[in-house]
C-alpha positions in Angstrom: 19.4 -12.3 20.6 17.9 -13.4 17.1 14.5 -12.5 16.6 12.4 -15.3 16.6 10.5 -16.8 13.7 6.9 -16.4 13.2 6.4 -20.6 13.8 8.6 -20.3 16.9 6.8 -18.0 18.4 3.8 -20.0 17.2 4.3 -22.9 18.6 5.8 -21.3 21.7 2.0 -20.3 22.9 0.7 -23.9 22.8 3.0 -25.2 25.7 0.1 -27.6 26.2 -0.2 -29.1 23.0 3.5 -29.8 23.0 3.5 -31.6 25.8 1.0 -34.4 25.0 2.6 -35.3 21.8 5.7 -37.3 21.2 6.4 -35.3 18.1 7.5 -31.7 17.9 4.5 -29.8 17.8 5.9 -27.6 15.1 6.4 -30.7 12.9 2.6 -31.9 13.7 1.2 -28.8 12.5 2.9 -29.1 9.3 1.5 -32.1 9.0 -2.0 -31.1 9.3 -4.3 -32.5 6.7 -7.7 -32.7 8.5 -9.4 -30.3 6.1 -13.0 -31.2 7.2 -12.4 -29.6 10.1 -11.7 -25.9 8.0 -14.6 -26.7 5.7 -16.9 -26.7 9.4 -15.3 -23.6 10.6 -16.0 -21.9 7.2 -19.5 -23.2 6.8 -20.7 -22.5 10.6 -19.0 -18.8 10.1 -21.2 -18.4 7.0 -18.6 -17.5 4.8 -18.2 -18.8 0.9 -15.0 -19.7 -0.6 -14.6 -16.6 -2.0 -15.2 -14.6 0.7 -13.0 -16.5 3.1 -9.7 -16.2 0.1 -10.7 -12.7 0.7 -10.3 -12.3 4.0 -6.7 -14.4 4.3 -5.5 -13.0 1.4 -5.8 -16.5 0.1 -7.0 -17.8 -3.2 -10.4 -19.9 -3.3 -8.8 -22.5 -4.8 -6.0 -22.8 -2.4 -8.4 -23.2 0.4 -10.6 -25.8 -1.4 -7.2 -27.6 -1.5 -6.6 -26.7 1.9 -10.3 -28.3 2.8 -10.1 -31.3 0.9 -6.2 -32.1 2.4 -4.4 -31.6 -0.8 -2.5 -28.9 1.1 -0.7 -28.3 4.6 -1.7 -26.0 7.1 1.5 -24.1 8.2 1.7 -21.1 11.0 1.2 -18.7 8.6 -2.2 -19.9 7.4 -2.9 -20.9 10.9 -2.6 -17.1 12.1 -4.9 -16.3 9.0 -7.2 -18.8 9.4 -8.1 -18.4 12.9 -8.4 -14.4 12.8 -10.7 -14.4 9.6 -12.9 -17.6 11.7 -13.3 -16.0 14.6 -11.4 -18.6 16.8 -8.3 -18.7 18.9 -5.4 -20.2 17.0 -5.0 -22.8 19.9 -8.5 -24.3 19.2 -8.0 -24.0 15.4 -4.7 -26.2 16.1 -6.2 -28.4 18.2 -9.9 -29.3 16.2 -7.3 -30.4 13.4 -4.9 -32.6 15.2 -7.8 -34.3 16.9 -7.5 -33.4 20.3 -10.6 -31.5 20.5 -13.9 -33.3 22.1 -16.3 -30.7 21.2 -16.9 -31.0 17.4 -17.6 -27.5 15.3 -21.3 -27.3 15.0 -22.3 -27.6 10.9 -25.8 -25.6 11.8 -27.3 -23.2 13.6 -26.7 -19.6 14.2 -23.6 -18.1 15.3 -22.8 -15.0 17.6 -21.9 -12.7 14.7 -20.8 -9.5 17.0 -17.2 -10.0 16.2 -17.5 -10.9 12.9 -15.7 -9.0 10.3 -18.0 -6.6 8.4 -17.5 -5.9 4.7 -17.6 -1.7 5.4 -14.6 -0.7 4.6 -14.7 1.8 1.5 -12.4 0.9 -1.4 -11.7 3.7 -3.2 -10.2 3.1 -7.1 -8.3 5.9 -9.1 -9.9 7.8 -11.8 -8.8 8.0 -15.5 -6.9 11.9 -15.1 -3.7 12.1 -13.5 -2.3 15.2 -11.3 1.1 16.7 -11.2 3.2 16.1 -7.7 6.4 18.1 -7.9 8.0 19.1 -10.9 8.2 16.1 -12.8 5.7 13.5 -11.6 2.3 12.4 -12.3 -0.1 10.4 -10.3 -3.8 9.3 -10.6 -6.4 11.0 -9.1 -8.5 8.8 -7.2 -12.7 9.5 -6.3 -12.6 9.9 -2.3 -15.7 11.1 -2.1 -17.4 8.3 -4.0 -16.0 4.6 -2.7 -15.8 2.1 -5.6 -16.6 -0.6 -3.5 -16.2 -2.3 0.1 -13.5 -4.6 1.7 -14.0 -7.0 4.7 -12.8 -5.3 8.2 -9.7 -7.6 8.8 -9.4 -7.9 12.5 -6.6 -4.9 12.6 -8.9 -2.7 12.1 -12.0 -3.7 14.1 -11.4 -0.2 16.2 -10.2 1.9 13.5 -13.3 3.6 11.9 -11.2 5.7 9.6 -9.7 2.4 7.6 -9.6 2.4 3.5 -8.3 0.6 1.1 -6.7 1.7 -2.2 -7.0 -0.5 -5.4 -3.9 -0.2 -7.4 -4.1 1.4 -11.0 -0.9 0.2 -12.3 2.5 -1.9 -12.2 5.0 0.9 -10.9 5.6 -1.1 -7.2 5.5 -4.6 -9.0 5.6 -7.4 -7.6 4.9 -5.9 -4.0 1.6 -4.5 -5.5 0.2 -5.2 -9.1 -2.4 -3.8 -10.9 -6.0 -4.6 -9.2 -4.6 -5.7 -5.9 -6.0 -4.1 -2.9 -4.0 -2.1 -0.3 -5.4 -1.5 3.6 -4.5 2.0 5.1 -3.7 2.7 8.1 -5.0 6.1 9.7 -4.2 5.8 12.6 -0.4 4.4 12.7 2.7 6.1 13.0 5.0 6.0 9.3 8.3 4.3 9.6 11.2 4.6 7.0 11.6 1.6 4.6 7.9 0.7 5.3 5.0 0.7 2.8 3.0 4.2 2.5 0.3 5.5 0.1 1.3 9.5 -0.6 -2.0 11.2 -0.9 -1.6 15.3 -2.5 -3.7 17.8 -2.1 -5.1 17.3 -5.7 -6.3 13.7 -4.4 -3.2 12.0 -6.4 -1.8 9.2 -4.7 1.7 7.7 -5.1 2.1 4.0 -3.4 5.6 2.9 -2.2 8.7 2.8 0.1 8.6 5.7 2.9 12.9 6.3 2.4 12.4 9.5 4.9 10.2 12.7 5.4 10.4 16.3 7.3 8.4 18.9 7.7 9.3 20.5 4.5 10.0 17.3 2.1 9.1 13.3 1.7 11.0 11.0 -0.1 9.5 7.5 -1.8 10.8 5.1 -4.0 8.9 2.5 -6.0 9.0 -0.8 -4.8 11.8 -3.0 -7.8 13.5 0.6 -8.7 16.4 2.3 -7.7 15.6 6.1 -8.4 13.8 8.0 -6.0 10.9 10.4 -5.8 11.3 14.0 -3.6 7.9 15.2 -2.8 7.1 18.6 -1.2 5.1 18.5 1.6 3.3 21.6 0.6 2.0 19.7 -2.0 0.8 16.9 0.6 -2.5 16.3 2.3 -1.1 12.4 4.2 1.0 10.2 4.5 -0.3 7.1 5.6 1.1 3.6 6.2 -0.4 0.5 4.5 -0.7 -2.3 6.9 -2.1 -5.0 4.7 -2.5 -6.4 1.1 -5.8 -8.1 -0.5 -3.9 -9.6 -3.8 -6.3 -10.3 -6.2 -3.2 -12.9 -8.1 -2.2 -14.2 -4.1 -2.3 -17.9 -4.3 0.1 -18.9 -1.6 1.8 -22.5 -1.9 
């Protein structure tokens, strides 16, 4: 059986919704232009432009567009949307095709407990680099000393261990670029082909594609290349998995 598609599966969980239109509910929510609606939801959660693009991975200037209903809301940015706002993506659906009684409040305070928090240390690479195996170098990054703090995206409300890695260069372009922001993962299991952020024992870290790893030997490659990097796991503190991307060029169309 083919795997379904992220809107399928979307629109599959509002059964309801679907039933008291005439139109295919997946064709309604592309259709979704009631941007006042977004502009409520950000205001009451007492977020800024900015720091809602951050959170979605989102540019400000696509959401203005997005507020003002110069864009269309898909399931992509509905999933988005609804995490970073703190409501269900049922209700988020429903305030904008008008079937909601209960307007979004534009005042008053809001129950912040399951808010996301901007406590997640960013740490950025220093100017030296460090050797990894025969051949390669790496920057060095500070871990001791975080550069700056990220937004807890709701995939890591229970993971106290979270960081994010800013990117120092263009080797995994255009995955990750230079200045984009990578979320990591502690706590997951690795898996080959995925996304990984190599960390040695001299605090170098290589970013890439996991191809496979053993107890004695990990292999990456470079996200756009063909030729392949053999680490030795001697030489290795972690391995961890990166889960999610803050791209500080995103503007999503």
């Amino acid at each position: 059986m083919a795997k379904p598609k992220k809107s399928e599966k979307l629109s599959s969980s509002f059964a309801g919704l679907a039933k008291v239109n005439s139109m295919k509910f997946i064709d309604k929510v592309s259709g979704m232009r009631n941007g006042g609606i977004l502009r409520d939801l950000r205001i009451k959660a007492g977020y800024t432009l900015a720091e809602l693009a951050e959170l979605t991975s989102l540019s400000p200037s696509y959401i203005s567009r997005l507020e003002v209903g110069d864009r269309r809301m898909n399931s992509d940015l509905i999933v988005r949307l609804s995490a970073a706002l703190g409501c269900s993506e049922y209700e988020l659906v429903k305030m904008h095709l008008g079937l909601s009684e209960e307007a979004p409040e534009k005042s008053g305070s809001k129950d912040i407990s399951n808010r996301p928090r901007k406590d997640v240390p960013v740490y950025r690479a220093l100017d030296s680099m460090a050797a990894v195996g025969a051949e390669n170098e790496y920057a060095v990054v500070d871990f001791e000393n975080p550069a700056s703090k990220a937004y807890r995206l709701p995939q890591f409300f229970a993971v106290q261990s979270a960081f994010a890695l800013q990117i120092s260069d263009d080797l995994n372009a255009p995955k990750f670029r230079k200045g984009d922001i990578v979320f990591v993962h502690p706590n997951r299991n690795n898996s080959r082909g995925a996304p990984v952020a190599i960390i040695g024992t001299n605090n170098s870290v290589a970013i890439g594609e996991l191809l496979d790893w053993d107890s004695s030997s990990a292999t990456l490659r470079h996200f756009g290349q063909t030729k392949s990097v053999v680490f030795n796991r001697k030489e290795l503190a972690s391995i961890y998995p990166i889960v999610a991307t803050y791209e500080e060029h995103a503007e999503t169309e």
